[in-house]
Structures are given as structure tokens and as C-alpha cells.
C-alpha positions as a Markdown table, in Angstrom:
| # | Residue | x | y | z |
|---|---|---|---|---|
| 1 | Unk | 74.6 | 31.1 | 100.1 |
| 2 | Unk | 74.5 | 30.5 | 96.4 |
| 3 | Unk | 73.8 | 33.0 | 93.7 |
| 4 | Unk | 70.2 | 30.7 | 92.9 |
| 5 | Unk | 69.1 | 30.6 | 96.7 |
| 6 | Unk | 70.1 | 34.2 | 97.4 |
| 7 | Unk | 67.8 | 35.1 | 94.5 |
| 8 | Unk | 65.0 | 33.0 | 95.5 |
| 9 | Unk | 65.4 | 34.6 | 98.7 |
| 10 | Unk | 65.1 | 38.1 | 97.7 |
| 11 | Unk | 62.3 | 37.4 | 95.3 |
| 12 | Unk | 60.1 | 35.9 | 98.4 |
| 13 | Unk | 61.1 | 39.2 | 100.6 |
| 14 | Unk | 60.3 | 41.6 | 97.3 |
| 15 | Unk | 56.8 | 38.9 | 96.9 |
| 16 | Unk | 55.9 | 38.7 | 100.6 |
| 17 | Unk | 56.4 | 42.9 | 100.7 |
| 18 | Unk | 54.2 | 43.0 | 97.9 |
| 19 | Unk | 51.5 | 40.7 | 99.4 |
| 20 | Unk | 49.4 | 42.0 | 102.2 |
| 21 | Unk | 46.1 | 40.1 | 104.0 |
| 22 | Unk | 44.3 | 44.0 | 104.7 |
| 23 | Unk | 45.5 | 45.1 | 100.6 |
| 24 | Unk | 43.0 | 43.9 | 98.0 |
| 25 | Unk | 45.3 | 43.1 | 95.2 |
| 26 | Unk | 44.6 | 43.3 | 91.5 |
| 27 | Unk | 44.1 | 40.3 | 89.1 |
| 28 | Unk | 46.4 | 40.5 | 85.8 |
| 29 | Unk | 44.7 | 40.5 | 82.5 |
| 30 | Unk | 45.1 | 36.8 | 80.5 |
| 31 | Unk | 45.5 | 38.3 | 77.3 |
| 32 | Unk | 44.6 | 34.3 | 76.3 |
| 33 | Unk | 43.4 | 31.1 | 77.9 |
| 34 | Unk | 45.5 | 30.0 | 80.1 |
| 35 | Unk | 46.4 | 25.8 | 80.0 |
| 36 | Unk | 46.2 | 24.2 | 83.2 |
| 37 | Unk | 48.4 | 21.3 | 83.5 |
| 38 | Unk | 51.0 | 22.1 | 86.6 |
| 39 | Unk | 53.3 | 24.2 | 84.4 |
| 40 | Unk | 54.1 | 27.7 | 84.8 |
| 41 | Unk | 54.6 | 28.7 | 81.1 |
| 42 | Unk | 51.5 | 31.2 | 80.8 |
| 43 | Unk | 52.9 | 33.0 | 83.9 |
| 44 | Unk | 55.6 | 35.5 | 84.8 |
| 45 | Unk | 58.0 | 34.7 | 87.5 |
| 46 | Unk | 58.3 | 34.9 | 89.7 |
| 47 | Unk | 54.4 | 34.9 | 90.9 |
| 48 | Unk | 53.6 | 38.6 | 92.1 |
| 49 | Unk | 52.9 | 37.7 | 95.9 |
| 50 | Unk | 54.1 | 35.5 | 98.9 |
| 51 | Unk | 52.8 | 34.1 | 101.8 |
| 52 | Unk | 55.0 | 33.8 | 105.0 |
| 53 | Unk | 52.2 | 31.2 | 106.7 |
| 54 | Unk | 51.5 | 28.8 | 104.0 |
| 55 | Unk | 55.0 | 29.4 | 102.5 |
| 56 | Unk | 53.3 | 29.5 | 98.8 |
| 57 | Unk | 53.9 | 32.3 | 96.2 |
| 58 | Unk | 50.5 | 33.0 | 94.3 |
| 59 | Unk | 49.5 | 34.7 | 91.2 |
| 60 | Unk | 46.1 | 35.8 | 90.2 |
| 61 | Unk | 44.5 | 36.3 | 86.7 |
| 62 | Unk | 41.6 | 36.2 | 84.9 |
| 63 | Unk | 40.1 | 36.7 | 81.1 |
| 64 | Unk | 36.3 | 37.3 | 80.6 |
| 65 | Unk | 35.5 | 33.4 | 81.1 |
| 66 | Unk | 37.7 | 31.9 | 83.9 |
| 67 | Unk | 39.4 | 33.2 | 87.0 |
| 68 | Unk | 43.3 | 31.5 | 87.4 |
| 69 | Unk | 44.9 | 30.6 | 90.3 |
| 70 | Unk | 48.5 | 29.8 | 90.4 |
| 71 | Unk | 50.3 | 28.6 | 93.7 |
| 72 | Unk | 53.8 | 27.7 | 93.6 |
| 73 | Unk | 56.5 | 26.1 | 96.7 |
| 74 | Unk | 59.9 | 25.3 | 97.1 |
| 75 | Unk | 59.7 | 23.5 | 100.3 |
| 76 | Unk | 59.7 | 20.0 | 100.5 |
| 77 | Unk | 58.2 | 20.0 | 104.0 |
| 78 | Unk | 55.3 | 22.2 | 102.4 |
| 79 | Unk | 54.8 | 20.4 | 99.4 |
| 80 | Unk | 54.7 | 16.3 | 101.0 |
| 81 | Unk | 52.4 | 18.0 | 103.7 |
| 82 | Unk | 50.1 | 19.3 | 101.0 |
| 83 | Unk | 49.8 | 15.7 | 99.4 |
| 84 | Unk | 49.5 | 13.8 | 102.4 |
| 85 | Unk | 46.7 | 16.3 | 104.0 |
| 86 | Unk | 44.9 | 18.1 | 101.0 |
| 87 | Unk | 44.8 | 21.8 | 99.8 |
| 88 | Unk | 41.7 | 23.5 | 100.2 |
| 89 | Unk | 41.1 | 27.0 | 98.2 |
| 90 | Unk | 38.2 | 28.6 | 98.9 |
| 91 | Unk | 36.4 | 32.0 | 96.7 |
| 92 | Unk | 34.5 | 34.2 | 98.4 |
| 93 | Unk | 32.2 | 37.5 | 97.2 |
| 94 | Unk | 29.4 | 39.3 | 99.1 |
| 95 | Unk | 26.1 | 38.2 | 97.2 |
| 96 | Unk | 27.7 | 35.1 | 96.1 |
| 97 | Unk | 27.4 | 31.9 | 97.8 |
| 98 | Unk | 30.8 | 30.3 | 98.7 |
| 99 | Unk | 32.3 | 27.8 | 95.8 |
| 100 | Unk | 35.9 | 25.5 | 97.2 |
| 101 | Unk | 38.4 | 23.4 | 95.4 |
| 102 | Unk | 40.0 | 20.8 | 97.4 |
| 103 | Unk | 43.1 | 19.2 | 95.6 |
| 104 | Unk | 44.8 | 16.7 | 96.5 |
| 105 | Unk | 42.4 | 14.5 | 98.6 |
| 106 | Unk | 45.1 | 13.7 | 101.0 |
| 107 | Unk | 46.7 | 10.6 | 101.7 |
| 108 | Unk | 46.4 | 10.1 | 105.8 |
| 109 | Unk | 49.8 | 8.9 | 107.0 |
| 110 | Unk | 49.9 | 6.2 | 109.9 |
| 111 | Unk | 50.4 | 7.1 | 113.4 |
| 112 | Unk | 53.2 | 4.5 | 113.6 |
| 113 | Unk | 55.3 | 6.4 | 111.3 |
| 114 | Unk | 55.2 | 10.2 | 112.8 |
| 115 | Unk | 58.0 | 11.5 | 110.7 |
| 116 | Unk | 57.8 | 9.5 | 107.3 |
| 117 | Unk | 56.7 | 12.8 | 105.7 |
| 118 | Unk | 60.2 | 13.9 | 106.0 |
| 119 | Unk | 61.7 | 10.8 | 104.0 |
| 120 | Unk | 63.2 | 11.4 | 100.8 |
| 121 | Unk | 61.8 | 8.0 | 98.8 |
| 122 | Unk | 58.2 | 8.8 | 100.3 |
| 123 | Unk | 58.6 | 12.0 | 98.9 |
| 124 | Unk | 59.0 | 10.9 | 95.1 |
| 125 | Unk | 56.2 | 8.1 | 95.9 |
| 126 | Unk | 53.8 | 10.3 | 96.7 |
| 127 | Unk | 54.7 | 12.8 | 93.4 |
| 128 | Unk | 54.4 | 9.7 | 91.2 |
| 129 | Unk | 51.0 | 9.0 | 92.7 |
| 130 | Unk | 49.4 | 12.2 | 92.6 |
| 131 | Unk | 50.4 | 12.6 | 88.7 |
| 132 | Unk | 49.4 | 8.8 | 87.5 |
| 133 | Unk | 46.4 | 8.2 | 89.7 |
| 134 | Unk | 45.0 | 11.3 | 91.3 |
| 135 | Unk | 42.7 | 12.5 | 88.8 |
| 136 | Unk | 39.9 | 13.5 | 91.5 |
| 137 | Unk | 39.0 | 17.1 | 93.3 |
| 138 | Unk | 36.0 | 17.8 | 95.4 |
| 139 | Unk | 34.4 | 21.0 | 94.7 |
| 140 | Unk | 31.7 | 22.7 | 96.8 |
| 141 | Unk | 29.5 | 25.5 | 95.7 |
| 142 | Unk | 29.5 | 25.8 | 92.0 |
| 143 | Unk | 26.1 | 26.5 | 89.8 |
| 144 | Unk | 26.2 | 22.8 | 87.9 |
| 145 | Unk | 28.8 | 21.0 | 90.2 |
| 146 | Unk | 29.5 | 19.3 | 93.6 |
| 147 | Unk | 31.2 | 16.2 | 95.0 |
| 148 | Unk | 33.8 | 14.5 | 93.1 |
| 149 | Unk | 34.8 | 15.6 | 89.7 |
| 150 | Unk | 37.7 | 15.3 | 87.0 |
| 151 | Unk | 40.1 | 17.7 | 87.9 |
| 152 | Unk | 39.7 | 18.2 | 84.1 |
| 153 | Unk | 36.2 | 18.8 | 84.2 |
| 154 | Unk | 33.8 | 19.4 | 81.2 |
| 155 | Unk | 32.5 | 22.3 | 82.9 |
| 156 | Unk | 35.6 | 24.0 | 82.6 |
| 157 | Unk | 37.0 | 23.4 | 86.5 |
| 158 | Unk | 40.2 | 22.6 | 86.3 |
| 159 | Unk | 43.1 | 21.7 | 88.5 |
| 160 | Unk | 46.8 | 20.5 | 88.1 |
| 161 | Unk | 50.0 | 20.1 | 90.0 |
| 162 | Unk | 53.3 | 19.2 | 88.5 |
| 163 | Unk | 57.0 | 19.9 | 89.5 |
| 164 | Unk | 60.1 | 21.1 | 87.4 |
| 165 | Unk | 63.5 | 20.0 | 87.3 |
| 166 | Unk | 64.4 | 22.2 | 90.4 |
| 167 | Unk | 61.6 | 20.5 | 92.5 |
| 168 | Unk | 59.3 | 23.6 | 92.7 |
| 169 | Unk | 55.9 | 22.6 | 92.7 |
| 170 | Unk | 53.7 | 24.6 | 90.5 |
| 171 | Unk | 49.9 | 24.1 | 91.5 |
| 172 | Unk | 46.6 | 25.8 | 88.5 |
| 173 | Unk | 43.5 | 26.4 | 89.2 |
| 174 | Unk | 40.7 | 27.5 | 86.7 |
| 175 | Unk | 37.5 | 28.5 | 87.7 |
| 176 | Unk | 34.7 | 29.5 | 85.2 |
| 177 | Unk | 33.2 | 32.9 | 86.0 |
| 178 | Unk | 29.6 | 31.3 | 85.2 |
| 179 | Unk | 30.1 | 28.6 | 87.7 |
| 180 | Unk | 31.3 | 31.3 | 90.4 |
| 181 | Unk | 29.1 | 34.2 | 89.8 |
| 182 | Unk | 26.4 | 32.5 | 87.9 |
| 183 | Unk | 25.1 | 32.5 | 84.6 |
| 184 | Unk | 23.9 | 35.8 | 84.2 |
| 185 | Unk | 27.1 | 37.6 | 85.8 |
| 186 | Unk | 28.2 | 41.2 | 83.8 |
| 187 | Unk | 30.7 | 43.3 | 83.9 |
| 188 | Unk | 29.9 | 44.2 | 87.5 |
| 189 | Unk | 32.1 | 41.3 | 88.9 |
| 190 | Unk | 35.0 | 43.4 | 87.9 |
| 191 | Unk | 33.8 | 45.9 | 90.8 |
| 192 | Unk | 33.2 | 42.8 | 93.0 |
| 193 | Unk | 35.9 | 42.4 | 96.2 |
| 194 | Unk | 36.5 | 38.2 | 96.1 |
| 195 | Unk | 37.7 | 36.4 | 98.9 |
| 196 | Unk | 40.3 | 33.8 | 97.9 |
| 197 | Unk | 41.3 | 31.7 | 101.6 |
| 198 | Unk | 43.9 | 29.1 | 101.0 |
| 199 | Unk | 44.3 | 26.2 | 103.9 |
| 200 | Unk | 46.6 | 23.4 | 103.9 |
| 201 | Unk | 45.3 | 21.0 | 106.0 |
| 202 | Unk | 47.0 | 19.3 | 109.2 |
| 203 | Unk | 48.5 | 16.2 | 109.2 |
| 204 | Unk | 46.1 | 13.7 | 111.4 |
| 205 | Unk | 46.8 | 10.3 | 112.7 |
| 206 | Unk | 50.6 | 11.2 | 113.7 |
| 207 | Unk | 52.3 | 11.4 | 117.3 |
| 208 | Unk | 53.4 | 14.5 | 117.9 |
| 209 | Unk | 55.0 | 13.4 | 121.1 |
| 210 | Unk | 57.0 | 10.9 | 119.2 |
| 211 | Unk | 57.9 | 13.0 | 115.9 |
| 212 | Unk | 59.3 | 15.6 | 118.8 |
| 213 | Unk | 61.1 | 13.2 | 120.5 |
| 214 | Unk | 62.8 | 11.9 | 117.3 |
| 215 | Unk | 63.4 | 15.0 | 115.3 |
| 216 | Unk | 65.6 | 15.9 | 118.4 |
| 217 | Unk | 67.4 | 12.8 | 118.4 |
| 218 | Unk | 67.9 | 12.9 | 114.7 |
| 219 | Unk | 65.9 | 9.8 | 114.2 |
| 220 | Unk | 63.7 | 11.1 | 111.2 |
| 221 | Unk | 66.8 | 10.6 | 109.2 |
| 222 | Unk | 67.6 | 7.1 | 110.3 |
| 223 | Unk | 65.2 | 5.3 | 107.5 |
| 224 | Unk | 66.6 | 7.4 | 104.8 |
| 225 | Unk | 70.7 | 9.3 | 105.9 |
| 226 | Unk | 70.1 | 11.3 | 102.5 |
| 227 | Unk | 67.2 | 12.9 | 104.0 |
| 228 | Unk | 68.0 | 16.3 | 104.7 |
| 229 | Unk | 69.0 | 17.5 | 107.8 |
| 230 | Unk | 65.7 | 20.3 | 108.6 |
| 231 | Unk | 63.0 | 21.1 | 107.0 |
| 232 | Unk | 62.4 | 23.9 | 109.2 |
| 233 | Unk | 62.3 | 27.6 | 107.6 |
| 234 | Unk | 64.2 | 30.6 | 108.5 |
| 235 | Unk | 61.9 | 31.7 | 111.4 |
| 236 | Unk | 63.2 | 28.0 | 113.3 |
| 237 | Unk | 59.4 | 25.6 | 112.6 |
| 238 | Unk | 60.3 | 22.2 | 113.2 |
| 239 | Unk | 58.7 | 19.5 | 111.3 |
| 240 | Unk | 55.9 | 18.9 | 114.5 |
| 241 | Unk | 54.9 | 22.7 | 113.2 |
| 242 | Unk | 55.0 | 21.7 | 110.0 |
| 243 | Unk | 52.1 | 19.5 | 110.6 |
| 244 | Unk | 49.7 | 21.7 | 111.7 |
| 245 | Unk | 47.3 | 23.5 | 109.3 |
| 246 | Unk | 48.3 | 26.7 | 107.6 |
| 247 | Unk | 45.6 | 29.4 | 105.8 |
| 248 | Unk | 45.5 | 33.0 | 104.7 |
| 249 | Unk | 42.9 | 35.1 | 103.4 |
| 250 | Unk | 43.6 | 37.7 | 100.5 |
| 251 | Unk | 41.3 | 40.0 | 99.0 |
| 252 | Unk | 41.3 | 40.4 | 94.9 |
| 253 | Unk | 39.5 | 42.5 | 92.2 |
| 254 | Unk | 39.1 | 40.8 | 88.1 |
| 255 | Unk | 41.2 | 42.5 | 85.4 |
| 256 | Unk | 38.9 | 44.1 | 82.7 |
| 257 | Unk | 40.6 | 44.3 | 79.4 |
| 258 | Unk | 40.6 | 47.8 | 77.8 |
| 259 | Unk | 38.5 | 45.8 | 75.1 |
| 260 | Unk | 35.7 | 44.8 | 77.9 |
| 261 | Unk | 35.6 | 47.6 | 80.0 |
């Protein structure tokens, strides 16, 4: 295993250790605001905590206006599933009525084509599109918004997704605590429990009974011979898991700067 895998590796073990579902974890202080265009400059890495289901590591933080979200993956599988079918996060907080982000839309794939998601060149077609034309979330919730928005919104919702030169994906989300908690929140949301639920939706409209079929006959890599051999993870998923949907729930509490306490 190379040095830069074996390090990845033992940051997810050291991230997933450090994540748990039942453990409300602890937002980290933004001593400014954070930009939100796909790149993970205003964060450290790598992000504090992992998910094993989802396969994302996440990092939470916060100022006294916004609430960020960062999500990041290095699996190809994981990332082309969450273009084609959409990521959904969802915030939670007893009081509060639920607000979501879903970004990207999705881009249904056609049944005659069960294991396209696994070809290289749809891959990179589906990055290009998402960074030239998909400038559109749907939100759900939120004091002065609903439906379709920019994913640069005036009302300071935000959303971006970009990859680096290694091919992680880095995925930002900003969400203004006015929209969230209203405008007449205080410093009692720092008290507040939120519920942040994260689902990657399935893929629809493929065969199952086909994709099976020709992932065991090695067909998915007929179209493309670059492709790579498995996108399955350690634990053994095939690509037919791969297309099902994926969510965790995880508890947080807001930072409060020793200046705002």
C-alpha cells in the first residue's frame, strides 16, 4: 500500500473513532467567515469525523451568523452516485421546525445502462456539468426561503462542490443562523442539541438484476477497459450496494467564542 493511501487510511480509522451517531459532537469556532466555493482552504485536514455508511468525512463549524458544513470523499463510486441521485442534508433542533439542503438535484440514469455510473468518461461528464451548469439547490424550511434557489443565494444559503487535483471531492454548506433559528435567535442556540441527517439518495431507474449480472462477468468495464476494476470498499459492497441510499444522523452543539459567550 503506498505511504498516501496508508495515511488516508489511518486518518478515516482515527475520523470514524472519533465520530459517533449516540456522541453529540462539538462545532469548532470560525474565527472568520468562511468562503464557500468547493475548496477546503478555511478548514483543517483532515475533517475531524467519518462516516463508515455514507463514506464522507465531515467537519462542523460555526461563527455568530452562519452554521458550516463541510463534507469531503474519496470514492469515486460515492462521489458519481451523489451527482447522479442528489445529497440531501437535513438540520434538526427541538422547537425548531426542520430546514434541508438538497444539492445536487440528481441526474436520473437510464435503466438501459445499469452500470454507466462506474465509467470513467461519465465520470468527468458529470463533474463538468455540475460546475458549469448546476447552479440550483432546493431548500426546505427556512424563515424567507423555499423551492429552488442560487446555490449562492442573497440570503446568505450557500452551497458548493469542487474537486482537487487528487480527485477528492470537497462539498460547503452555509447556513445563516437567522434563517435556521429565526430572527430573533440569542445566545441560547449555543445550548441547543441540532440534528444534522445526511442521505444520499438511491440510484432509480437501473436493473439491479442486470448491473449484478454484469459486474460478475466483468462487463461494467467493457465500455471503458480504464475503468477501474471495483469500486467496492474494504467491507466487500459491490457497485448494486453502491446504489442504494446511504444516511446518518449526528448530533452537534454551536461554538461560542470566548468574545460571545
Amino acid at each position: 500500500m503506498h505511504l498516501k493511501n496508508m495515511l488516508f487510511v489511518g486518518a478515516m480509522l482515527l475520523a470514524s473513532l472519533a465520530s459517533g451517531q449516540t456522541e453529540i459532537l462539538q462545532s469548532s469556532w470560525a474565527a472568520s467567515q468562511l468562503t464557500i466555493d468547493g475548496r477546503p482552504n478555511d478548514w483543517s485536514l483532515p475533517l475531524s469525523y467519518y462516516d463508515a455508511t455514507t463514506k464522507l468525512f465531515f467537519g462542523l463549524s460555526n461563527d455568530a451568523q452562519n452554521i458550516y458544513l463541510c463534507f469531503q470523499s474519496m470514492d469515486q463510486g460515492t462521489q458519481v452516485k451523489i451527482l447522479r441521485a442528489g445529497i440531501e442534508i437535513r438540520l434538526s433542533a427541538k422547537g425548531k421546525q426542520d430546514v434541508s439542503i438538497r444539492y445536487p438535484l440528481g441526474k436520473p440514469a437510464a435503466a438501459s445502462d445499469p452500470l454507466t455510473f462506474n465509467v470513467g468518461d461519465d465520470y468527468m461528464t458529470l463533474r463538468d456539468s455540475l460546475l458549469t451548469r448546476d447552479t440550483l439547490m432546493e431548500v426546505e424550511g427556512f424563515v424567507t426561503r423555499a423551492g429552488l434557489i442560487s446555490i449562492h443565494d442573497s440570503s446568505g444559503i450557500a452551497a458548493a462542490i469542487n474537486w482537487d487535483p487528487s480527485n477528492r471531492l470537497t462539498y460547503e454548506i452555509a447556513i445563516p443562523q437567522r434563517e435556521f433559528f429565526g430572527t430573533k435567535y440569542d445566545g441560547n442556540v449555543f445550548s441547543k442539541d441540532i440534528t444534522m441527517e445526511i442521505t444520499i439518495h438511491s440510484l432509480k431507474g437501473l436493473n439491479n438484476s442486470i448491473a449484478r449480472k454484469n459486474w460478475k462477468n466483468g462487463r461494467h468495464r467493457e465500455s471503458n477497459p480504464t475503468a477501474p476494476e471495483s469500486l467496492a470498499d474494504p467491507a466487500g459492497d459491490t457497485p448494486v450496494v453502491q446504489l442504494e441510499k446511504k444516511s446518518f444522523k449526528q448530533k452537534f452543539r454551536l461554538a461560542k467564542n470566548s468574545d460571545h459567550p
